[in-house]
HTML snippet that shows the backbone in 3Dmol.js (N, CA, C, O; Angstrom):
<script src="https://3Dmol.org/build/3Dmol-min.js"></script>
<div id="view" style="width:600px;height:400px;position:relative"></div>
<script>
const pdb = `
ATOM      1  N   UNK A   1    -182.819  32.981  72.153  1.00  0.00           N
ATOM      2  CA  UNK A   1    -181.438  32.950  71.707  1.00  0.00           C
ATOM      3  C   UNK A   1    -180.799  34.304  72.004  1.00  0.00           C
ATOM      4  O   UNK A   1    -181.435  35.301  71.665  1.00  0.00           O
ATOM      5  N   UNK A   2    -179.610  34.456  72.602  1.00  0.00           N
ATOM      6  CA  UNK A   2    -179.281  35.513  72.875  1.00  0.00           C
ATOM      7  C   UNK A   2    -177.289  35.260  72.006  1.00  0.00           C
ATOM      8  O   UNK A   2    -176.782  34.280  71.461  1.00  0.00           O
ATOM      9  N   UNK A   3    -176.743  36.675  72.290  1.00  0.00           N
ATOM     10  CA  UNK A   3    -175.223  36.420  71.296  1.00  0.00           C
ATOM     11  C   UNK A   3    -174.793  36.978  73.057  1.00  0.00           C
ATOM     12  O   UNK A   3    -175.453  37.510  73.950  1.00  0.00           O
ATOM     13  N   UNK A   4    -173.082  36.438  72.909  1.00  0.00           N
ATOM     14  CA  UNK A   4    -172.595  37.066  74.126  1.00  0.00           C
ATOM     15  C   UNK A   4    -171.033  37.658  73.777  1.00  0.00           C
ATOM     16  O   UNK A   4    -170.356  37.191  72.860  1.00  0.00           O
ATOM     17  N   UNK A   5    -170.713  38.438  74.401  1.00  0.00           N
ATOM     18  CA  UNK A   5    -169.057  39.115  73.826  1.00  0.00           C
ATOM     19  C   UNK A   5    -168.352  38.573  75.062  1.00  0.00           C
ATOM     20  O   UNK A   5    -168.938  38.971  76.069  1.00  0.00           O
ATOM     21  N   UNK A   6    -167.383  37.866  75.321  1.00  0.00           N
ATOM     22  CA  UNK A   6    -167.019  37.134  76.113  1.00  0.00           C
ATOM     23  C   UNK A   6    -165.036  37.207  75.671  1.00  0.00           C
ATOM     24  O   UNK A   6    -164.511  36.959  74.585  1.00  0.00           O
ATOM     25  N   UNK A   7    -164.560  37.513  76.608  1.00  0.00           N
ATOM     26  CA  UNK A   7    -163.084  38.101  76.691  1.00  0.00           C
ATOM     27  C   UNK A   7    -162.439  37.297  77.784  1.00  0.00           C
ATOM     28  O   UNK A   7    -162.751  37.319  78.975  1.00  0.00           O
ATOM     29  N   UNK A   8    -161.399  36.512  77.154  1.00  0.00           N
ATOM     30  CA  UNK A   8    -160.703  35.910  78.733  1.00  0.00           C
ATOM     31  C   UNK A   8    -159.178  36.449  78.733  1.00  0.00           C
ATOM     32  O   UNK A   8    -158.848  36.561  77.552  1.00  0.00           O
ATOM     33  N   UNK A   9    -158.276  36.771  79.459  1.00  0.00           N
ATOM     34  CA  UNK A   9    -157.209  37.538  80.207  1.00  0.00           C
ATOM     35  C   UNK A   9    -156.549  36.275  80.406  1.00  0.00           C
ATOM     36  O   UNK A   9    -157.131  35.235  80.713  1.00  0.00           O
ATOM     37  N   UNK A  10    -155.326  36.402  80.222  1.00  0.00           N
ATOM     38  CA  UNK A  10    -154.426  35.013  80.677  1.00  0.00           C
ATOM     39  C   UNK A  10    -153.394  34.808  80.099  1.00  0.00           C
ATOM     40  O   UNK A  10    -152.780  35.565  79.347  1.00  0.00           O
ATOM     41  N   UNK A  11    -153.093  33.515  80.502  1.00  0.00           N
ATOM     42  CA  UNK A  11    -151.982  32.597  79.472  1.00  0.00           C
ATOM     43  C   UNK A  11    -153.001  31.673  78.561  1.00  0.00           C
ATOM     44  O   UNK A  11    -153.211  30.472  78.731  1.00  0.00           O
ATOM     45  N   UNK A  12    -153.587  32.530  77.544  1.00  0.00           N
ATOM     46  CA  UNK A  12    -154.799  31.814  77.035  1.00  0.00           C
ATOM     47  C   UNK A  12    -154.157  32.040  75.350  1.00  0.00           C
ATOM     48  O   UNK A  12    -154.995  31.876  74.464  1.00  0.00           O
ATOM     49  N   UNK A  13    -152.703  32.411  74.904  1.00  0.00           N
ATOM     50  CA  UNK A  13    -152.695  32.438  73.780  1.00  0.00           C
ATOM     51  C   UNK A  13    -151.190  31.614  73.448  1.00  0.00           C
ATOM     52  O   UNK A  13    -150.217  32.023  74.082  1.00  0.00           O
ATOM     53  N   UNK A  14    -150.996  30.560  72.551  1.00  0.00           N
ATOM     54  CA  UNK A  14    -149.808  29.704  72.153  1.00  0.00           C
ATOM     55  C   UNK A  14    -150.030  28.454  73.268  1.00  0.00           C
ATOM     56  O   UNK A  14    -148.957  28.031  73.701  1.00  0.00           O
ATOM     57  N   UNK A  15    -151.418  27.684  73.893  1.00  0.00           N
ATOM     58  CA  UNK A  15    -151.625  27.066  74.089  1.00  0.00           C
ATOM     59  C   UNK A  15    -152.778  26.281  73.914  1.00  0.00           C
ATOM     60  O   UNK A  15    -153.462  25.564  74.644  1.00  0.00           O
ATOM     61  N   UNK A  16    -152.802  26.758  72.264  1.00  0.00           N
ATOM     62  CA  UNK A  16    -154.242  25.512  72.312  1.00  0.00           C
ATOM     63  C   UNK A  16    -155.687  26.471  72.492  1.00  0.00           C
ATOM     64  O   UNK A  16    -156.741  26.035  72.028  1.00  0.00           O
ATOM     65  N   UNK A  17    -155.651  27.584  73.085  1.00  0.00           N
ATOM     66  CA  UNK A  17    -157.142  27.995  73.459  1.00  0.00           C
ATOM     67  C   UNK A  17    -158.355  28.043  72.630  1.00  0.00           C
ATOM     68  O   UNK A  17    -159.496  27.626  72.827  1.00  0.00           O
ATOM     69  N   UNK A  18    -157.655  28.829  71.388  1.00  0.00           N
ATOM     70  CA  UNK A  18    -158.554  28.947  70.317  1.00  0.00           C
ATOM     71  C   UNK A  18    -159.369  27.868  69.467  1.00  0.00           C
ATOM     72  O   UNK A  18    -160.453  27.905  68.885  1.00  0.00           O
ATOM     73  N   UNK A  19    -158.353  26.861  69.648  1.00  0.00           N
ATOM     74  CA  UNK A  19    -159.005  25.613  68.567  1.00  0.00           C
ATOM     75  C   UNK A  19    -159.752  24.652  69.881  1.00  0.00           C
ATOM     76  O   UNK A  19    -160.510  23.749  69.524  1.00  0.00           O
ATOM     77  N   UNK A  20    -159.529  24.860  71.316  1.00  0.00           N
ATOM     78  CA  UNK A  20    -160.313  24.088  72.157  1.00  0.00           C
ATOM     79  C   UNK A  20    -161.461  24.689  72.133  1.00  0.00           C
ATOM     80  O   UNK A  20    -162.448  23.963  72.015  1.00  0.00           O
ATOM     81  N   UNK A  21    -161.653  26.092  72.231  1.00  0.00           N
ATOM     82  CA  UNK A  21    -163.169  26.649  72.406  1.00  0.00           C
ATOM     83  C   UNK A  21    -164.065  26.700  71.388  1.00  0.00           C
ATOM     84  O   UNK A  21    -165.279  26.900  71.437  1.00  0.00           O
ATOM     85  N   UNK A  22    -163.152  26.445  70.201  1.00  0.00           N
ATOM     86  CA  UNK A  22    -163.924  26.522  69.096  1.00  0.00           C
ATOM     87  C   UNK A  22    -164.694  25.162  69.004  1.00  0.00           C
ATOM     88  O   UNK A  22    -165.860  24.872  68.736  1.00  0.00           O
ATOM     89  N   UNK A  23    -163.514  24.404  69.351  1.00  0.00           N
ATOM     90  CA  UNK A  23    -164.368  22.780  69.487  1.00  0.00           C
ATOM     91  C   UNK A  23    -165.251  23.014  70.712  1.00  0.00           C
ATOM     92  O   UNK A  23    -166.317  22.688  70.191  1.00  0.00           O
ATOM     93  N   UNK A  24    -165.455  23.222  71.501  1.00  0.00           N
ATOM     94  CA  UNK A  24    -165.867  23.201  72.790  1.00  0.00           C
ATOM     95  C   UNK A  24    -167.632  23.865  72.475  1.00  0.00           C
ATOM     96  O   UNK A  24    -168.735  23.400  72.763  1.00  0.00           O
ATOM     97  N   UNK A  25    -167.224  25.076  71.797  1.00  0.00           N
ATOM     98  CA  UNK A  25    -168.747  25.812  71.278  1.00  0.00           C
ATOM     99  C   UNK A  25    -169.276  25.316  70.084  1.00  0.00           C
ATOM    100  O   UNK A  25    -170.350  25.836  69.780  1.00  0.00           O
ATOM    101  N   UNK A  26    -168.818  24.405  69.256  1.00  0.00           N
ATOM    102  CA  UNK A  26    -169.404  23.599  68.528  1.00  0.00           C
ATOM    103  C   UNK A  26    -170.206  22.184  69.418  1.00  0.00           C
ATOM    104  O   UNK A  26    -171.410  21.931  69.477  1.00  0.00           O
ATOM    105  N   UNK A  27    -169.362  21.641  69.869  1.00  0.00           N
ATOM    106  CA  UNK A  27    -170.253  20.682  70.830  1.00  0.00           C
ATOM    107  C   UNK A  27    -171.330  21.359  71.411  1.00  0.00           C
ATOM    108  O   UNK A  27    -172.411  20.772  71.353  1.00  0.00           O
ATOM    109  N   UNK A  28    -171.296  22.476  71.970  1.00  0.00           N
ATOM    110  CA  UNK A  28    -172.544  23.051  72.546  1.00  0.00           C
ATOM    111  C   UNK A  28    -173.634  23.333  71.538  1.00  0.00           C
ATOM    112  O   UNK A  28    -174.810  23.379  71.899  1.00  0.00           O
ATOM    113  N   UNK A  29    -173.202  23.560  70.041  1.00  0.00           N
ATOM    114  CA  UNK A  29    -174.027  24.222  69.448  1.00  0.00           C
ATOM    115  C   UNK A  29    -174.447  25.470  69.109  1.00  0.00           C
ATOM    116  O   UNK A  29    -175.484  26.013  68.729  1.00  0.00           O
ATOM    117  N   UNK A  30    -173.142  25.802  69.403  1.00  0.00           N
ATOM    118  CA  UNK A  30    -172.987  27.174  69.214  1.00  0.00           C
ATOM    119  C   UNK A  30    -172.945  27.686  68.157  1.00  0.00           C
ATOM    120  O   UNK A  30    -172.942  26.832  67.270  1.00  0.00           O
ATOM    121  N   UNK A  31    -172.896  29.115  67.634  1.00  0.00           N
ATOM    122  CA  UNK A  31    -172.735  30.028  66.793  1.00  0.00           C
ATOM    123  C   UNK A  31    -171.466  30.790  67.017  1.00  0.00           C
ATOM    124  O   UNK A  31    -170.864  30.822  68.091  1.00  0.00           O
ATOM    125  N   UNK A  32    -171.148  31.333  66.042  1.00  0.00           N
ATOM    126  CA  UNK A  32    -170.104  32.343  66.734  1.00  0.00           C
ATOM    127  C   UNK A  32    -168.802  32.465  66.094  1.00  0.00           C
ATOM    128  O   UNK A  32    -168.693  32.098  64.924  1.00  0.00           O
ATOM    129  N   UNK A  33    -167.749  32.961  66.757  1.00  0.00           N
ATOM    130  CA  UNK A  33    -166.398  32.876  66.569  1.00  0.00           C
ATOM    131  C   UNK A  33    -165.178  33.003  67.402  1.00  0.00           C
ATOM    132  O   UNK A  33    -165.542  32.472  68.452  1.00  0.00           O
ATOM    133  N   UNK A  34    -163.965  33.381  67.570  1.00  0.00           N
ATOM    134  CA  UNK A  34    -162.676  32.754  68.208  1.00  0.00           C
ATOM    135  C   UNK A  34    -161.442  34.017  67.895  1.00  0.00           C
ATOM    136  O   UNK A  34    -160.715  33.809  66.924  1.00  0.00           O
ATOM    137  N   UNK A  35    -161.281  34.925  68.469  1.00  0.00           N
ATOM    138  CA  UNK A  35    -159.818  35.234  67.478  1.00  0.00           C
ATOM    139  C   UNK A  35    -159.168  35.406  69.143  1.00  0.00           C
ATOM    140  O   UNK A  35    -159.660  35.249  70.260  1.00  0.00           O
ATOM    141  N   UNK A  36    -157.626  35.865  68.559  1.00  0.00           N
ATOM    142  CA  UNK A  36    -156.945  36.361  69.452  1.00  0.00           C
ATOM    143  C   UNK A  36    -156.570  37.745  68.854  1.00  0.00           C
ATOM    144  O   UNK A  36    -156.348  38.097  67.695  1.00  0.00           O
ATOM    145  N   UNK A  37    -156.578  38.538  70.266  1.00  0.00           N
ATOM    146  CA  UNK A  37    -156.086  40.120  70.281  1.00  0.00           C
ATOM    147  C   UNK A  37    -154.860  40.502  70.551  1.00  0.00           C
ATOM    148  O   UNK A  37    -154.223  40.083  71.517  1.00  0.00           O
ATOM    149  N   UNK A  38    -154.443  41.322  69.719  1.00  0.00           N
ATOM    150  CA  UNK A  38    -153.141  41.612  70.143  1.00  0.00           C
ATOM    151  C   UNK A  38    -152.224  41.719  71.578  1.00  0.00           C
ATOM    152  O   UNK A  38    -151.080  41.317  71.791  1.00  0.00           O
ATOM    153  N   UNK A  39    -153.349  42.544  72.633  1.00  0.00           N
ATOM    154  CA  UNK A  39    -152.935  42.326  73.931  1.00  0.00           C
ATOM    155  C   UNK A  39    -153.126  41.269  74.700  1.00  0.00           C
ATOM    156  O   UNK A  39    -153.520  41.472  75.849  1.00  0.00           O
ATOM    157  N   UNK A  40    -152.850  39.685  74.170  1.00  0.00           N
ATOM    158  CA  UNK A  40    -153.170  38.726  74.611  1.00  0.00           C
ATOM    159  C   UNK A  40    -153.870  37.735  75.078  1.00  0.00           C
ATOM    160  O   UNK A  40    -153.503  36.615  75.433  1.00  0.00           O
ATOM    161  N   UNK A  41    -155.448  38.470  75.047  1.00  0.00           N
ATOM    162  CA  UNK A  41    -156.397  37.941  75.254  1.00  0.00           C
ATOM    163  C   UNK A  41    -157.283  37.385  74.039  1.00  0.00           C
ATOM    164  O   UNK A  41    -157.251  37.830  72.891  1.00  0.00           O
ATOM    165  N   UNK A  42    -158.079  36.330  74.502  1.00  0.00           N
ATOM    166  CA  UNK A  42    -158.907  35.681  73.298  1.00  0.00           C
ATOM    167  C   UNK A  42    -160.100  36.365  73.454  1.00  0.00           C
ATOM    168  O   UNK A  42    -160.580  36.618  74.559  1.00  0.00           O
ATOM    169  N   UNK A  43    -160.777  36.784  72.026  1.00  0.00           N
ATOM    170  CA  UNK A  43    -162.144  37.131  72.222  1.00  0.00           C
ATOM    171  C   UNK A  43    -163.040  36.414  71.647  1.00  0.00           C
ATOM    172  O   UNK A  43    -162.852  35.699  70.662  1.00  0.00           O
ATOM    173  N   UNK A  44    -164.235  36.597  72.337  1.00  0.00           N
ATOM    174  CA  UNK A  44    -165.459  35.815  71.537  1.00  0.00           C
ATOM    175  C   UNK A  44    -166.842  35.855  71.352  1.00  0.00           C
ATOM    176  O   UNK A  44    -167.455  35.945  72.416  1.00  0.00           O
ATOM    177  N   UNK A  45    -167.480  35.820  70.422  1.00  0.00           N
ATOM    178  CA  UNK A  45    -168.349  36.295  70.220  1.00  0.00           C
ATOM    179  C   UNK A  45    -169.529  34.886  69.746  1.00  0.00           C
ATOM    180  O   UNK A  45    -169.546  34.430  68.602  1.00  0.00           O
ATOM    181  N   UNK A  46    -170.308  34.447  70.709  1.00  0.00           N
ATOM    182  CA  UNK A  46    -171.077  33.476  70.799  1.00  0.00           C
ATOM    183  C   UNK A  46    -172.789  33.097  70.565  1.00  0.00           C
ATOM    184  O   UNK A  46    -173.544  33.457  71.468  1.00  0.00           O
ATOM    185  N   UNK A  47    -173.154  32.655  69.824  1.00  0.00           N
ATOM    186  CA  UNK A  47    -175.208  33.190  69.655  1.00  0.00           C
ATOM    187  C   UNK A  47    -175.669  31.251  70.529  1.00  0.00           C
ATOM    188  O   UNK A  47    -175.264  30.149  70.156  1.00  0.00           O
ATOM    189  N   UNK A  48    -176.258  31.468  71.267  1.00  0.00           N
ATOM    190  CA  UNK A  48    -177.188  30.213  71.544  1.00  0.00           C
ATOM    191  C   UNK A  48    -177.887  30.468  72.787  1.00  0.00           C
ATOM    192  O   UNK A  48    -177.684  31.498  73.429  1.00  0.00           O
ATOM    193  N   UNK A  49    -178.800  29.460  73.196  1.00  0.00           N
ATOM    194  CA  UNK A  49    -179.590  29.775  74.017  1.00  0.00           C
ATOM    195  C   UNK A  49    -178.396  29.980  75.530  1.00  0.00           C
ATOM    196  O   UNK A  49    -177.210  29.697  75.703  1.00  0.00           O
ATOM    197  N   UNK A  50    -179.508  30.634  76.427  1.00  0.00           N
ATOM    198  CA  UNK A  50    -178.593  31.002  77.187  1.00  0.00           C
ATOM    199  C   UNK A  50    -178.107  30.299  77.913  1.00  0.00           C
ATOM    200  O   UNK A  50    -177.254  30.798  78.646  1.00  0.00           O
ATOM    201  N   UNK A  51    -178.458  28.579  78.085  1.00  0.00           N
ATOM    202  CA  UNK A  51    -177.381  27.549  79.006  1.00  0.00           C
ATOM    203  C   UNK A  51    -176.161  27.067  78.303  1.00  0.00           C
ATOM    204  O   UNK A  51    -175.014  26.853  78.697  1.00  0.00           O
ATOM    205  N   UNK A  52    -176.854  26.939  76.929  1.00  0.00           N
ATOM    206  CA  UNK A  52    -175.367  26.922  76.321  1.00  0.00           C
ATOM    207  C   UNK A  52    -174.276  27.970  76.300  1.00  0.00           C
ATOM    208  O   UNK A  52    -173.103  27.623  76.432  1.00  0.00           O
ATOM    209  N   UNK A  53    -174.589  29.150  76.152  1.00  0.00           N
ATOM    210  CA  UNK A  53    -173.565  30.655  76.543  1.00  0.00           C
ATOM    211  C   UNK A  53    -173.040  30.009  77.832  1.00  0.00           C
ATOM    212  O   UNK A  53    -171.909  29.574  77.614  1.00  0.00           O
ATOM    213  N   UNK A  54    -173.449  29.776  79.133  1.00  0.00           N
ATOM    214  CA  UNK A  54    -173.023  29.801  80.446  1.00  0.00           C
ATOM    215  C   UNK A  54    -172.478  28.507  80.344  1.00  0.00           C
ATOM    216  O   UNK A  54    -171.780  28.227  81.319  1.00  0.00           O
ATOM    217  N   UNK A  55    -172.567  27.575  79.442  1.00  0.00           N
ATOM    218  CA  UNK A  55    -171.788  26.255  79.791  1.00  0.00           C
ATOM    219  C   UNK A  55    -170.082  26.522  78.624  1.00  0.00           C
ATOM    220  O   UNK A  55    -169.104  25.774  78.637  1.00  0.00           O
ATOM    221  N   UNK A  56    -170.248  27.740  77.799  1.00  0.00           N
ATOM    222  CA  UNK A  56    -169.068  28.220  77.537  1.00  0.00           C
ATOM    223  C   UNK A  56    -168.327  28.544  77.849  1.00  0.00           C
ATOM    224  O   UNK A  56    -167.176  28.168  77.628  1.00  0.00           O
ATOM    225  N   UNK A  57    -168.950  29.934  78.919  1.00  0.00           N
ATOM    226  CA  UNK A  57    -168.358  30.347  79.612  1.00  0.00           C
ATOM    227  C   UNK A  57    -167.522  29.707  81.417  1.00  0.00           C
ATOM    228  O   UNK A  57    -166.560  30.098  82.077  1.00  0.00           O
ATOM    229  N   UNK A  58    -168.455  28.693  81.574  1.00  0.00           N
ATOM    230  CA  UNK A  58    -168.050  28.028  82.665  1.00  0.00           C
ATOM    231  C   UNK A  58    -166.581  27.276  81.953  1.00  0.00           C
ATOM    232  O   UNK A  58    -165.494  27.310  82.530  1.00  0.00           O
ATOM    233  N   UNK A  59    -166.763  26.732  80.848  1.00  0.00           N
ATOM    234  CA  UNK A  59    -165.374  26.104  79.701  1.00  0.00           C
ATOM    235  C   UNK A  59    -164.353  27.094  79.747  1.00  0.00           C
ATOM    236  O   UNK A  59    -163.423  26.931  80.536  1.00  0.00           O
ATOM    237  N   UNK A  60    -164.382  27.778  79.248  1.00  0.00           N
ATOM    238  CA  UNK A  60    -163.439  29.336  78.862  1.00  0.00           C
ATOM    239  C   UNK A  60    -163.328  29.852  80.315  1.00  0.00           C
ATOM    240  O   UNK A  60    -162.710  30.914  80.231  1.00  0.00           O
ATOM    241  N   UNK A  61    -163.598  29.632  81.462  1.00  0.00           N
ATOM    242  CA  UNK A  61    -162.640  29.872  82.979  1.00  0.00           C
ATOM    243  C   UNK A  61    -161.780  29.262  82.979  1.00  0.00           C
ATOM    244  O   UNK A  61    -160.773  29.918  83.243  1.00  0.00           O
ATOM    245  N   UNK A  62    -161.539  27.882  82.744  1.00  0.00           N
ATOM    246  CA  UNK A  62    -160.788  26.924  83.089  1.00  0.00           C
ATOM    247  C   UNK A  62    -159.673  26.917  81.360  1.00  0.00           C
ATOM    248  O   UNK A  62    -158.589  27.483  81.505  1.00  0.00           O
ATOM    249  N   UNK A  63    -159.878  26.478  80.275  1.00  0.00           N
ATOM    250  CA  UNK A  63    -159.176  26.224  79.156  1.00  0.00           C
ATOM    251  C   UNK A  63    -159.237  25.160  79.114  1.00  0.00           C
ATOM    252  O   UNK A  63    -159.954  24.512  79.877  1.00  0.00           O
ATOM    253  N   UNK A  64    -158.397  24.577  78.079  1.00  0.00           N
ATOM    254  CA  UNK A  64    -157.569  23.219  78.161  1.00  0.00           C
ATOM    255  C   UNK A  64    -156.302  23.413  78.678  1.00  0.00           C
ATOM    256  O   UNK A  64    -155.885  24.536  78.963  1.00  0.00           O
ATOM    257  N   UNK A  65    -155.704  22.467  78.809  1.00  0.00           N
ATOM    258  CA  UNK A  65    -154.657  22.494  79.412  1.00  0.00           C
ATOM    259  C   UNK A  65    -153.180  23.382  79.355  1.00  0.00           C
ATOM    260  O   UNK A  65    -152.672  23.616  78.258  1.00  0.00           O
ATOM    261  N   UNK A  66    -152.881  23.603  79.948  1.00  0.00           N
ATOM    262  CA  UNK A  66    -151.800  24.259  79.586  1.00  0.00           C
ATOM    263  C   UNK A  66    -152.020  25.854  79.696  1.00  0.00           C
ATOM    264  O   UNK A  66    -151.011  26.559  79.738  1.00  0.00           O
ATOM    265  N   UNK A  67    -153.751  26.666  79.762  1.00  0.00           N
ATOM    266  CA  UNK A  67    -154.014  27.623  79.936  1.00  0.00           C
ATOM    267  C   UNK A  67    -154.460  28.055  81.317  1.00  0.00           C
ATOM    268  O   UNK A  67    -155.029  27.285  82.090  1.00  0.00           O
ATOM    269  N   UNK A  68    -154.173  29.339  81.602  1.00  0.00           N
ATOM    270  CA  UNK A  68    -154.024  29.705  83.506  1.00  0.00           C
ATOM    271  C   UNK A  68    -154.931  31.061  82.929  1.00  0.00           C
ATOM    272  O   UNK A  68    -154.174  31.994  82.657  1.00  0.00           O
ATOM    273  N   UNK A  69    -156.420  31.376  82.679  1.00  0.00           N
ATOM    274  CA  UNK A  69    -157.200  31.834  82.985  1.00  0.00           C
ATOM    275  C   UNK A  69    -156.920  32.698  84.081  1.00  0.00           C
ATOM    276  O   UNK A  69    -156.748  32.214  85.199  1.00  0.00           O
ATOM    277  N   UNK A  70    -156.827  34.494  83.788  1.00  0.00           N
ATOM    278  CA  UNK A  70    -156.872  35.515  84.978  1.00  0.00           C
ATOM    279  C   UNK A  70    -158.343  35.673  84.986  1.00  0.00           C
ATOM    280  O   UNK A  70    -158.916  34.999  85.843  1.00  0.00           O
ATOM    281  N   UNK A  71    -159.232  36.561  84.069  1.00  0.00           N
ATOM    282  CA  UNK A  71    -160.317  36.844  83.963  1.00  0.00           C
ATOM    283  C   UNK A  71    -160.886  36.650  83.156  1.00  0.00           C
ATOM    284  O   UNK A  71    -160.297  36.239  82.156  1.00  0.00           O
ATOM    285  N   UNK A  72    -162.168  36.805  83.114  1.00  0.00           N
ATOM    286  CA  UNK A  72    -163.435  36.330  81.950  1.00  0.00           C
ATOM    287  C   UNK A  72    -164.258  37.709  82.225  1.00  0.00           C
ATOM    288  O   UNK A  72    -164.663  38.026  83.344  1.00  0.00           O
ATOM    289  N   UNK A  73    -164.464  38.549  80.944  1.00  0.00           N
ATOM    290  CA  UNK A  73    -165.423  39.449  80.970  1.00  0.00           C
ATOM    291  C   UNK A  73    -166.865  38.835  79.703  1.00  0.00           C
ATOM    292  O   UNK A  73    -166.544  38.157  78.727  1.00  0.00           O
ATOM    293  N   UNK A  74    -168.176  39.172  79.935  1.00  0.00           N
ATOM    294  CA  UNK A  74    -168.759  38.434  79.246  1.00  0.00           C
ATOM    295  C   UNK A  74    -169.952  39.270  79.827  1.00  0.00           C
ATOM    296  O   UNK A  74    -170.290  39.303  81.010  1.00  0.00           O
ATOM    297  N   UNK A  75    -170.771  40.222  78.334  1.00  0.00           N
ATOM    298  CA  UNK A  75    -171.862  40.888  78.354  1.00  0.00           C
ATOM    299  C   UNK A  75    -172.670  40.499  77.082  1.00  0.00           C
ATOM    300  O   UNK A  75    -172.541  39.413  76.516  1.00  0.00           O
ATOM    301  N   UNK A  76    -173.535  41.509  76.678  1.00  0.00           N
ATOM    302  CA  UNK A  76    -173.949  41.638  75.217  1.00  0.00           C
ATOM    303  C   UNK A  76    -173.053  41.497  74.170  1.00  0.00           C
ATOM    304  O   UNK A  76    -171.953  42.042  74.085  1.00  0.00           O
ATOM    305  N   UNK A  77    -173.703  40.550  73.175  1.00  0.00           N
ATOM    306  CA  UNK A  77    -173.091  40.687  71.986  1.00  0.00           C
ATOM    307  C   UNK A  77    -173.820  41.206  70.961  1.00  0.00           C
ATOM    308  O   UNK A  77    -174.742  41.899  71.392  1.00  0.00           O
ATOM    309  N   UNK A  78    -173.751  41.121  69.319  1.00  0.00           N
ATOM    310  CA  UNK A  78    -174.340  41.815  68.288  1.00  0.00           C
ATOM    311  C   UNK A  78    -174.073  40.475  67.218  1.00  0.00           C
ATOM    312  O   UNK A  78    -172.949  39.985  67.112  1.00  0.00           O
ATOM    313  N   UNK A  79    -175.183  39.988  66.495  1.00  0.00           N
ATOM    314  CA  UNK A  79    -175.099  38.963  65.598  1.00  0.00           C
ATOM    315  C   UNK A  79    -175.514  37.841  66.069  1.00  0.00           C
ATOM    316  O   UNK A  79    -175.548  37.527  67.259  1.00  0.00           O
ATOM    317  N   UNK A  80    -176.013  36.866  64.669  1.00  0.00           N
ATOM    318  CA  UNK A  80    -176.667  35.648  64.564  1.00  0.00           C
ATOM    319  C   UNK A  80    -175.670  35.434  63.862  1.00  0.00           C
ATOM    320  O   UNK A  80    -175.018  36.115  63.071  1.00  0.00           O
ATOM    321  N   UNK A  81    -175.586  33.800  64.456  1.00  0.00           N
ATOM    322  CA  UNK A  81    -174.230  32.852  63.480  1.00  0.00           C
ATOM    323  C   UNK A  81    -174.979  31.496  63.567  1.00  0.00           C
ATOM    324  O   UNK A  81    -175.811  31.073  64.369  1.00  0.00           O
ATOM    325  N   UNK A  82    -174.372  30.936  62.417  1.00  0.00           N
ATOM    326  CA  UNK A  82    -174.596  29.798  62.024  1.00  0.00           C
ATOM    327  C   UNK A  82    -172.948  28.899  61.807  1.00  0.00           C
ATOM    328  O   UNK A  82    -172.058  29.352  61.087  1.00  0.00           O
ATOM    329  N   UNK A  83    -172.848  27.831  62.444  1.00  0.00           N
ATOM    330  CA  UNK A  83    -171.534  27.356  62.565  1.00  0.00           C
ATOM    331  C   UNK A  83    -170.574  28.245  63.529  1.00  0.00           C
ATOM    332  O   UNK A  83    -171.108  29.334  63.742  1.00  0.00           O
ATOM    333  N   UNK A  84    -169.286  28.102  64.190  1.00  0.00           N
ATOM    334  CA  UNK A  84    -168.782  28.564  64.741  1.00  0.00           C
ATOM    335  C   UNK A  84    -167.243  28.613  63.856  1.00  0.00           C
ATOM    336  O   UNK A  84    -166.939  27.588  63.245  1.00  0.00           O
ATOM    337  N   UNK A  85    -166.352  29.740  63.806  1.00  0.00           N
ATOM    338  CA  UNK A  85    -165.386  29.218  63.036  1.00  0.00           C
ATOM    339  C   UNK A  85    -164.137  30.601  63.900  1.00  0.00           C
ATOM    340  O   UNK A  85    -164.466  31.154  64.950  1.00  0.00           O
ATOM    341  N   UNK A  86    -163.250  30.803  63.427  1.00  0.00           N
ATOM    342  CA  UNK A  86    -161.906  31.776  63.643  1.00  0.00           C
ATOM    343  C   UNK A  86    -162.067  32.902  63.021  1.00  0.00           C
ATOM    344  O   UNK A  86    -162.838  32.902  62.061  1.00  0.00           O
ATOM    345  N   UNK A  87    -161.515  33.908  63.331  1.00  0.00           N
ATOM    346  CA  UNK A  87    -160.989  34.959  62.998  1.00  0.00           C
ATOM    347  C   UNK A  87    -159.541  35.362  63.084  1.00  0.00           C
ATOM    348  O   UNK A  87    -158.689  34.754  63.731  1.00  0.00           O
ATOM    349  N   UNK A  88    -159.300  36.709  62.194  1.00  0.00           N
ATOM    350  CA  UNK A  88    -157.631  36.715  62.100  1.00  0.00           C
ATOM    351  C   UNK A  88    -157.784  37.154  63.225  1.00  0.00           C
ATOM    352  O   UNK A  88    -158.896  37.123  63.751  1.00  0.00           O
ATOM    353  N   UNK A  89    -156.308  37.853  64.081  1.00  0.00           N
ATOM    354  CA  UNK A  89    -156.535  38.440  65.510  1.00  0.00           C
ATOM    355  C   UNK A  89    -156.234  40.041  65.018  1.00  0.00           C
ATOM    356  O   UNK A  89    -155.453  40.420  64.145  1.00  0.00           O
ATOM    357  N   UNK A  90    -156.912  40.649  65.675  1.00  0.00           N
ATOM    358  CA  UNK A  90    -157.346  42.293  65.517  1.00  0.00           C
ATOM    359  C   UNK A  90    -156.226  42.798  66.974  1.00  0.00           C
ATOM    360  O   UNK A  90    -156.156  43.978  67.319  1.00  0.00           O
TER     361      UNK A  90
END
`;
const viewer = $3Dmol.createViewer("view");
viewer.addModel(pdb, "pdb");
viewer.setStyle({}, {cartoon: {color: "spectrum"}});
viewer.zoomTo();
viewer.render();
</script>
């Protein structure tokens, strides 16, 4: 099990992003959480084995609809989670 810090750049905020990935990393089985940052980007912080991380992250390139994905940064994270849920945005 590994955690991952995972940042996407875009038109990824006032369309839905947050509550799709959150659903999206629950279907996977994920751990973790969801916020948005002030400079527009969503961050996230994810614990599961590592095909599930990469089938997140392959999710979170694309969005749901309505989101136009510039970049995805995605290294180490810090923490074990149980359930996946939101945060306020920092």
């Amino acid at each position: 099990m590994e955690t991952w810090h995972i940042v996407v750049t875009g038109l990824v905020q006032g369309v839905g992003y947050r509550a799709a990935c959150a659903g999206q990393a629950t279907s996977l089985g994920l751990g973790g959480w969801v916020r948005n940052r002030q400079d527009g980007s969503v961050e996230v912080m994810a614990y599961g084995a590592p095909e599930q991380l990469e089938a997140l992250c392959a999710w979170m390139r694309r969005g749901p609809p309505g989101a136009r994905v510039s970049t995805l940064q995605a290294g180490p994270g810090e923490g074990e989670f149980d359930g996946f849920g939101w945060l306020p945005t920092v």
